[in-house]
N, C-alpha and C positions, 0 to 999 in steps of 0.2 A: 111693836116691831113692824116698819112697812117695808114693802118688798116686790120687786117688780113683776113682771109677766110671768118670769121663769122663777122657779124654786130652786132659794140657798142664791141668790142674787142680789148683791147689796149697794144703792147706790152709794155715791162719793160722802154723804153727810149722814146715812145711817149705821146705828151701830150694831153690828151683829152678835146673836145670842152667845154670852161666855164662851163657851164652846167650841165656838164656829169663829169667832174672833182669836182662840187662845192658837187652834191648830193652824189659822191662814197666819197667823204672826208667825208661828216654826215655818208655816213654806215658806216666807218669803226671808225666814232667817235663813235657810239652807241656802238659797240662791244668792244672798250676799255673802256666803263664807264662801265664795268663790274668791271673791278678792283676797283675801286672807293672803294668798300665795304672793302677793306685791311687796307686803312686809317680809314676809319669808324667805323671800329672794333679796328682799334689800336686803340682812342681815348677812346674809351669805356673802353678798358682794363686798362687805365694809370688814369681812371678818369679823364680825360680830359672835360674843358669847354668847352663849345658851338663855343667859339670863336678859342679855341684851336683847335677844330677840324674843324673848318671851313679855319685856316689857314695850317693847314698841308694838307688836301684836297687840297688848290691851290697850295701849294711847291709843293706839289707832283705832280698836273696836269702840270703843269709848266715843270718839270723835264721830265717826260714823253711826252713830247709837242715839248719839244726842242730838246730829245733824237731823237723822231720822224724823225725830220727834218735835222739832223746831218746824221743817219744812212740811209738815202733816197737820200737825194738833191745829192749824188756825188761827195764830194769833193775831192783833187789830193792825203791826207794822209789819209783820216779818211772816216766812212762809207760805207758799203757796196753798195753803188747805186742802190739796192730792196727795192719792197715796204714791208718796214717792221717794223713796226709803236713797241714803245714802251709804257710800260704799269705798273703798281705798280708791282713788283717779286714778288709774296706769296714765294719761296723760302726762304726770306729773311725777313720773317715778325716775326718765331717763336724767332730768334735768336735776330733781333732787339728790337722784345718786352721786351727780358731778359737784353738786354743791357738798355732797358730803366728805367727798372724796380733797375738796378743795382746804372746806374750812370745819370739817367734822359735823356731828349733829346740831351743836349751836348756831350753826350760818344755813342749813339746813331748815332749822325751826323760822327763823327770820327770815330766809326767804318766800318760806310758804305761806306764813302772817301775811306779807306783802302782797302776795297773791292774792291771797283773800280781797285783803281792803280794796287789790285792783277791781275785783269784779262787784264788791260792792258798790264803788263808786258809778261803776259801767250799769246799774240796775233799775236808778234813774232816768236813762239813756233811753232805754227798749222801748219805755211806754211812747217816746215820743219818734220812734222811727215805724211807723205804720205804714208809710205809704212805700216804704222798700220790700215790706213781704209782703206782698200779695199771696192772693192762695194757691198757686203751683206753687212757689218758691216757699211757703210753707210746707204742703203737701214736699217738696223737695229735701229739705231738712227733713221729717220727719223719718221718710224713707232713709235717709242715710242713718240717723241713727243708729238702725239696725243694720245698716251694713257696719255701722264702723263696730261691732263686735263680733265678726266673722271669721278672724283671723282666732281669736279666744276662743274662739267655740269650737272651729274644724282643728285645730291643734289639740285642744280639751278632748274633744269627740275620736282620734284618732290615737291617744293614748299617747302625747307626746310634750315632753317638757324638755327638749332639747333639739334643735334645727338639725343634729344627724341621725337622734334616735330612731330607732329601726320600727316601723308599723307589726301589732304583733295581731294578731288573724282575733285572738280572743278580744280584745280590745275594740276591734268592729264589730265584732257581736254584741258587746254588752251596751257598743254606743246606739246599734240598730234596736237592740230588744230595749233597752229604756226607752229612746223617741218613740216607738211606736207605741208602748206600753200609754206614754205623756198623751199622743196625738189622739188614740183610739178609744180609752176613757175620755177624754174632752169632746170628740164625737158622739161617741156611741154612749157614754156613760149619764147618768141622772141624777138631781139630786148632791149628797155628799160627793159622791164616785167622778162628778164632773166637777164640781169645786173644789177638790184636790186630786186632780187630776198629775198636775205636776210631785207634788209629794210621793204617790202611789205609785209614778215611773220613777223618782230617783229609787226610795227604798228598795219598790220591785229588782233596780239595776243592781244594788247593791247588796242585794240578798246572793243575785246570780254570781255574783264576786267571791264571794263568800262559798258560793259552791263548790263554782268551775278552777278557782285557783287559791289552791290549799298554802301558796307563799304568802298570799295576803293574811294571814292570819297571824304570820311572824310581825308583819307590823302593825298589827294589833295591838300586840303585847310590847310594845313600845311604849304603849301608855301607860303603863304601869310605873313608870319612871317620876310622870310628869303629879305633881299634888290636887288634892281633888279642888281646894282653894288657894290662894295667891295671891298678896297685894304686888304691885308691881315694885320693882329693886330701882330705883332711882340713881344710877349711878352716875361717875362722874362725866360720861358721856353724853348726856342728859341736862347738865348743869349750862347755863348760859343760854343770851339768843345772841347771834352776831350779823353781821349784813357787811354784802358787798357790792359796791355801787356797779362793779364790774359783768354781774350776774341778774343787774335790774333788769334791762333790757328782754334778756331769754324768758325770765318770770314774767315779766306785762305782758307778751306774746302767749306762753302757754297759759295765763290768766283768761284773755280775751279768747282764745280757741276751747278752755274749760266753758267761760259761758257761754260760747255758741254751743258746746254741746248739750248746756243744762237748756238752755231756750229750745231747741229740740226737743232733750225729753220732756217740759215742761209743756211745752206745745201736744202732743201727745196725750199724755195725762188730761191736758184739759179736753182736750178731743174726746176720750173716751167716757171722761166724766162728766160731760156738758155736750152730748151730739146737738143738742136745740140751738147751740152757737150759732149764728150763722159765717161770722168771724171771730178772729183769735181777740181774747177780752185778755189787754197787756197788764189790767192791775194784779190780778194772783202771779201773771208771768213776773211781775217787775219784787212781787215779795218775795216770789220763789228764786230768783236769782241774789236777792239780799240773803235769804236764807243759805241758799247755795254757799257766798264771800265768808258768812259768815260760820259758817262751819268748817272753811277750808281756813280760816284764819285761827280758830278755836284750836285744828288739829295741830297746826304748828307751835299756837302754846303750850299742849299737851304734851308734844314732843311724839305727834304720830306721823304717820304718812297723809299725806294731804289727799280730802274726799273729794266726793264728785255724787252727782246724781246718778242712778241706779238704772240702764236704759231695760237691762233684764228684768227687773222686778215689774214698769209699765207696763213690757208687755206680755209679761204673767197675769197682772188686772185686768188686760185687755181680753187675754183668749178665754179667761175664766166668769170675764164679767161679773166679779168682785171687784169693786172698786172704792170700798170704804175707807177713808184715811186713817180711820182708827185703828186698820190692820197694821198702818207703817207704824205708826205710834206704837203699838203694840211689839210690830218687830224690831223697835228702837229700844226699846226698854227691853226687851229679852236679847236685844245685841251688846247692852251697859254690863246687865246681869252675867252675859256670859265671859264677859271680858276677864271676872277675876274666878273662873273657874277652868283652869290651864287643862285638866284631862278632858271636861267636855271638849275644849276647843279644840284639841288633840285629835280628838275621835272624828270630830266633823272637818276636822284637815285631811284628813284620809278618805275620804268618798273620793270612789274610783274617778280618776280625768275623764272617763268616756262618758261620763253620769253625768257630770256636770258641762258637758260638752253638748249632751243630748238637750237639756235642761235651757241652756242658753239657745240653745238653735230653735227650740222651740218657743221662747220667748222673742227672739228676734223675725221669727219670723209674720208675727204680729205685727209690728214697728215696721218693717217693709213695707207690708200689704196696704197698710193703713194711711202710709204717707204716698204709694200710687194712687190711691181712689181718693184722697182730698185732691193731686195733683190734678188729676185729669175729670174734677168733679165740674169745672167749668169749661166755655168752648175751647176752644186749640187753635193757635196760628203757628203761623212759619219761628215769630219770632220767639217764641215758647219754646217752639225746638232748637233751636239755638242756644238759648241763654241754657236749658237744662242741658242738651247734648255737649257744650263744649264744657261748660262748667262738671261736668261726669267724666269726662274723658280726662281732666285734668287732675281730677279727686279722685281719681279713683288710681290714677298713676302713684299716687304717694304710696298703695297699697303692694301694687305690683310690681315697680321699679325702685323701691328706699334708696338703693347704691345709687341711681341717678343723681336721686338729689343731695346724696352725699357729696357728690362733688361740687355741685353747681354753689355759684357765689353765697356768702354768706345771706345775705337780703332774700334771695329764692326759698334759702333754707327755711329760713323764719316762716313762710307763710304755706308751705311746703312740706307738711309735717305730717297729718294725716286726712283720712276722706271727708271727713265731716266739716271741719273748719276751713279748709281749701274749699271743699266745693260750694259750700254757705259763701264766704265771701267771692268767689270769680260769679256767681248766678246772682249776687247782689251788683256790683260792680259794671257785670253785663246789661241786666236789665236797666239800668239809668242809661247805658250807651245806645242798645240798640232802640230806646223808645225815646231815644233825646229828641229824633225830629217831629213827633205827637207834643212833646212838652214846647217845644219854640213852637209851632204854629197855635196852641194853645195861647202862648204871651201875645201871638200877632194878634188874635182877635180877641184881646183882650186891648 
């Protein structure tokens, strides 16, 4: 077993003792059943039965499980070889809901196939657009990132699953006593105590839950309802794929902004897995994006909600410097496993919002930091600040303004959606503008 500077630190291609492999696959399984709540809210939206949504819950984890393990293990065509676990896309949830709402699950499943196949086609593409990211505008993406999971987190962290619900005083405790519990093990802690650093703040938060508020225990006993095992009920809900030429359009759109988010976290991953880079190496990015298609394609066969790259789980590798692929793998096959066991999943649907609020903020804010110091790793001009300040200010309105663009023309909307893929494409688009007159005087003297 080799192992770097620090102890219980494992690089990207080593595999960590039983052990230490079996419990970093539970952390990083805990922070993907954060998604869990996309399907549980689709069902709610569609009126979905009990059974309905207990079976699109396992497609889904299923899909996400197997994405996992595709995008990790290595393989010679497909996969990026990082540990970089997959998980429900909320990207993909407003538009699938309309398609469900349109043409039921079966045009629902066929549009998110299509998605897929878009982004696989698009995977090809990356390796040969080099000369548009440069390393701010990498460092830039990377940083957004983890902005664009800010709004999940502060929402999570403040105990709120509804835009009027009321902030309750206990619910900022348990979200400040978990973060710090996460932050100050990963400091101060050594050894095991820093390598699940994250684990030891969610349980720690959710022990306090458990204390301080004796209602939670009522929904505890909720699980008693749900079977310890379960194949999924297949019903006629489920049955068929259909497509509608009408709805191409929104899906190739959220297609191309899914893979600018996965080229982010894939950029990432490799950053943390490969510092001796001195530039981003586009072959694992260009598997990891086929991996990405093809797992959003797989979930629509399955009849799940369509995945996405995992930007929390990053930069939980990051802040723990465990970065072995064989943990995602690991939490990919304990994500399949868990899919037909309805009370486990039950029980881990219940960690309190502020747990998992703490949990993400503490992963994202990895992903920030990470994408400032590549930005600003080389010198700085005028026109740097430009292409990133206007491209920020633009990207960053889809967060703070949505009613704006609710209005504005449909073409605005499409590209107009949220920070990450907005601000990726105007900071690409910029930079070819404002460095056009370098490139013609380049051709004169040529």
């Amino acid at each position: 077993m080799a192992k770097d500077a620090k102890l219980y630190e494992y690089a990207v291609n080593q595999v960590p003792p039983v052990v230490h492999l079996f419990i970093s696959s539970i952390q990083h399984s805990l922070l993907m059943v954060v998604s869990l709540a996309l399907p549980i809210l689709f069902a709610g939206q569609v009126n979905g039965t009990a059974e309905f949504a207990a079976s699109l819950i396992t497609f889904s984890m299923v899909a996400a499980g197997l994405g996992s393990i595709i995008q990790s293990v290595g393989l010679p065509f497909v996969g990026s070889g990082y540990l970089c676990p997959n998980v429900c896309g909320p990207s993909y949830f407003s538009l699938s809901l309309s398609a469900a709402w349109v043409g039921g699950i079966p045009l629902m499943r066929g549009m998110i196939i299509i998605a897929g196949l878009v982004e696989m086609a698009i995977a090809p593409i990356i390796q040969k657009l080099k000369k548009i990211f440069p390393t701010f505008i990498v460092g830039l993406v990377m940083a957004m990132v983890g902005v664009s999971v800010i709004k999940v987190s502060i929402t999570s962290f403040f105990g709120l699953a509804f835009r009027d619900d009321a902030i309750q005083r206990m619910d900022i405790f348990v979200g400040m006593f978990s973060l710090l519990v996460m932050v100050l093990t990963n400091l101060w802690g050594k050894g095991f105590v820093k390598m699940y650093c994250l684990l030891i703040g969610m349980l720690s938060g959710w022990l306090l839950v458990l204390i301080l508020i004796p209602q939670y225990w009522h929904h505890l006993a909720a699980v008693k309802k749900f079977p310890i095992f379960a194949l999924p009920a297949i019903g006629p809900e489920f049955r068929g794929i259909t497509f509608d030429f009408k709805m191409l359009i929104p899906f190739i759109i959220i297609a191309i902004g899914g893979s600018l988010k996965s080229f982010g976290n894939l950029l990432v991953a490799q950053k943390i897995s490969e510092p001796e880079l001195k530039e981003p190496n586009f072959v694992p990015i260009r598997k990891g994006l086929l991996a990405d298609g093809f797992s959003t394609a797989l979930a629509g066969l399955l009849g799940g909600m369509a995945v996405d790259t995992s930007s929390s789980n990053i930069g939980l590798a990051g802040a723990t410097k465990v970065l072995s692929r064989w943990i995602s793998v690991g939490a990919g096959i304990f994500f399949v496993i868990m899919a037909f066991f309805p009370k486990f999943v039950a029980i881990l649907s219940m960690i309190p919002k502020p747990v998992l609020g703490a949990a993400i903020i503490f992963s994202g804010s990895f992903m920030i930091c990470t994408g400032l110091l590549e930005m600003f790793s080389e010198k700085w001009n005028q026109r740097k600040t430009f292409v990133v300040g206007i491209s920020l200010f633009f990207g960053l309105s889809t967060a703070f303004l949505p009613g704006l663009y609710a209005r504005a023309p449909h073409f605005i909307q499409t590209f107009f959606t949220d920070p990450l893929p907005t601000t990726t494409i105007i900071a690409i688009v910029l930079n070819q503008v404002f460095n056009l007159d370098i490139v013609l005087e380049n051709l004169r003297k040529k």
